[in-house]
FIVOLUM-454226 format. One record per atom (N, C-alpha, C): x, y, z. Coordinates in steps of 0.2 Angstrom, whole numbers, padded with zeros to 4 digits, always signed. Layout:
XYZ/...
This chain:
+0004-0006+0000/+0000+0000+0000/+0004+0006+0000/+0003+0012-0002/+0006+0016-0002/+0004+0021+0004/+0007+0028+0005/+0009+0031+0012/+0000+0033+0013/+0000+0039+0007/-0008+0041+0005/-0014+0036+0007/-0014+0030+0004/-0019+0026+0004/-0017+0023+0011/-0012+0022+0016/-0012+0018+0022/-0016+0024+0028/-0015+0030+0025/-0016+0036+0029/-0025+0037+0029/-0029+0037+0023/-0034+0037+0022/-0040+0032+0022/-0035+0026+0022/-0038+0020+0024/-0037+0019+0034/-0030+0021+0036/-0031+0021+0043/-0036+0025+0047/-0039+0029+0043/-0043+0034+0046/-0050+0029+0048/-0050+0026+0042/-0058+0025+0044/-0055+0018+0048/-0053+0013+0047/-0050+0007+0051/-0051+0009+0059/-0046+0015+0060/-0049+0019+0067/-0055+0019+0070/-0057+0021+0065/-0066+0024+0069/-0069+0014+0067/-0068+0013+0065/-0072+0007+0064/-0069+0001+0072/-0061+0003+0071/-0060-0002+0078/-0061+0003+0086/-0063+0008+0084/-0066+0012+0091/-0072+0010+0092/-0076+0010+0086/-0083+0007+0087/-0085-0001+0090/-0080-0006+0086/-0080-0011+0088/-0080-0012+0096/-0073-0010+0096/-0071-0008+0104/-0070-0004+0108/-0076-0001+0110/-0075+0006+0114/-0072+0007+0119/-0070+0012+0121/-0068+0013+0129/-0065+0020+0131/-0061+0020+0137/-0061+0028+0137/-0054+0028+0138/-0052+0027+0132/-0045+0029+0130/-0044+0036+0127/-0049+0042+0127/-0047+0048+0126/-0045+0049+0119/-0042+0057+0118/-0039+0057+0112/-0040+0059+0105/-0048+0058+0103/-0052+0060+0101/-0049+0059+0092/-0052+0062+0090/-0049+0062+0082/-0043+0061+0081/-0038+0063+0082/-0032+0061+0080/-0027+0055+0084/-0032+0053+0089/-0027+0047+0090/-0032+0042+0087/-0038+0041+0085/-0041+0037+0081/-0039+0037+0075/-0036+0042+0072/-0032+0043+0066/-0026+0036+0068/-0022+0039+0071/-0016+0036+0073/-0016+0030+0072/-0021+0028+0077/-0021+0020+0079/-0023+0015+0072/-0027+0019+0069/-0030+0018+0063/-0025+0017+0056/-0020+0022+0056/-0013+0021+0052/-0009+0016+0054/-0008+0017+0061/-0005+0010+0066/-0007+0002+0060/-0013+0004+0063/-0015-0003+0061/-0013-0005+0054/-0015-0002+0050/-0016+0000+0046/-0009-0005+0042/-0004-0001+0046/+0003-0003+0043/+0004-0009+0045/+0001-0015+0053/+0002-0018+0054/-0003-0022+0050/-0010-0022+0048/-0012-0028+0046/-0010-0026+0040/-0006-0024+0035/-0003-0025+0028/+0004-0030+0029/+0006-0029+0036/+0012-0031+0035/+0009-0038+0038/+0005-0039+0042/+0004-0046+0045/+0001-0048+0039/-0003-0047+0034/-0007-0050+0028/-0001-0051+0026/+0005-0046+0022/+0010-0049+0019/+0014-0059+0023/+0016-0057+0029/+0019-0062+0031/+0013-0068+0030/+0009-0067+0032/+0006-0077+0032/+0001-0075+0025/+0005-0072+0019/+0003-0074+0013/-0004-0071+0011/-0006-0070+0015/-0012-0067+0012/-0015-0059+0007/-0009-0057+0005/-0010-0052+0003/-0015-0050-0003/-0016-0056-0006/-0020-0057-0013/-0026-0055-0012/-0027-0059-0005/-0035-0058-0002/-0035-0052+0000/-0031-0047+0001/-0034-0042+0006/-0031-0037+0000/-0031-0038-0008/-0031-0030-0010/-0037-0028-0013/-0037-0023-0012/-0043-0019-0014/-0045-0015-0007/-0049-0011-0009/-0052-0006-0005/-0054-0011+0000/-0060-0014+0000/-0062-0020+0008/-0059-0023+0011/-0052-0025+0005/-0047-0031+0009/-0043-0025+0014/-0040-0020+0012/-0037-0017+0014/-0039-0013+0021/-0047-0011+0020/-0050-0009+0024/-0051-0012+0033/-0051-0020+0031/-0053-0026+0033/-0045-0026+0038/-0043-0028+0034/-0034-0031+0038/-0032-0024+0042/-0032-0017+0041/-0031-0012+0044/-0035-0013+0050/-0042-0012+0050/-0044-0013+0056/-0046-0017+0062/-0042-0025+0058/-0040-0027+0063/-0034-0029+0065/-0027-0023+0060/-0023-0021+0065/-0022-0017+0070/-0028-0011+0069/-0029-0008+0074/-0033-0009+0080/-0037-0016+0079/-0040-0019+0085/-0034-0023+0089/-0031-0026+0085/-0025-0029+0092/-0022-0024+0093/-0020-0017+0091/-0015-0014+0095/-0019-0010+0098/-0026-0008+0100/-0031-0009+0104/-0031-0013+0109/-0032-0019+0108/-0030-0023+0115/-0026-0025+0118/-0019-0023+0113/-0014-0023+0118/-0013-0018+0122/-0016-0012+0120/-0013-0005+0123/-0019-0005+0130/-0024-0006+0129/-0029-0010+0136/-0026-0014+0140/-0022-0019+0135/-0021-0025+0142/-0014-0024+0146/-0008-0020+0141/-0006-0018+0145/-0004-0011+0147/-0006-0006+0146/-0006+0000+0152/-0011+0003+0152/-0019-0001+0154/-0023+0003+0157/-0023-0003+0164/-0025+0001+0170/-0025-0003+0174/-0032-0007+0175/
């Protein structure tokens, strides 16, 4: 993926894993942004490693693997530093 489309795809990945799973981690638009690029770069890069990048190009695939890169690095960031 390139920088533009991990950035504009992270955006809604974001708001989709905040919806998913809510909570009061604050932050508000731009760390929804964040977490959503985050992911965004993780689920391209975990789709690359176990092969499945075929399945995941296009708008929905990319959408899809984005957001739930950004739902593990959601529950990691819950499990370990919120109390």
């Amino acid at each position: 993926m390139g920088i533009l489309w991990i950035i504009i795809v992270g955006f809604v990945a974001g708001a989709l894993a905040k919806y998913i799973m809510p909570g009061k981690e604050g932050g508000g638009f731009v760390m929804t942004t964040l977490l959503g690029i985050f992911g965004a770069f993780v689920g391209d890069w975990l789709g690359g490693l176990l092969g499945m990048s075929r399945l995941l190009d296009g708008l929905l695939g990319s959408i899809v693997s984005a957001t739930l890169g950004a739902l593990l690095i959601l529950w990691i960031y819950n499990k370990w530093f919120k109390k």
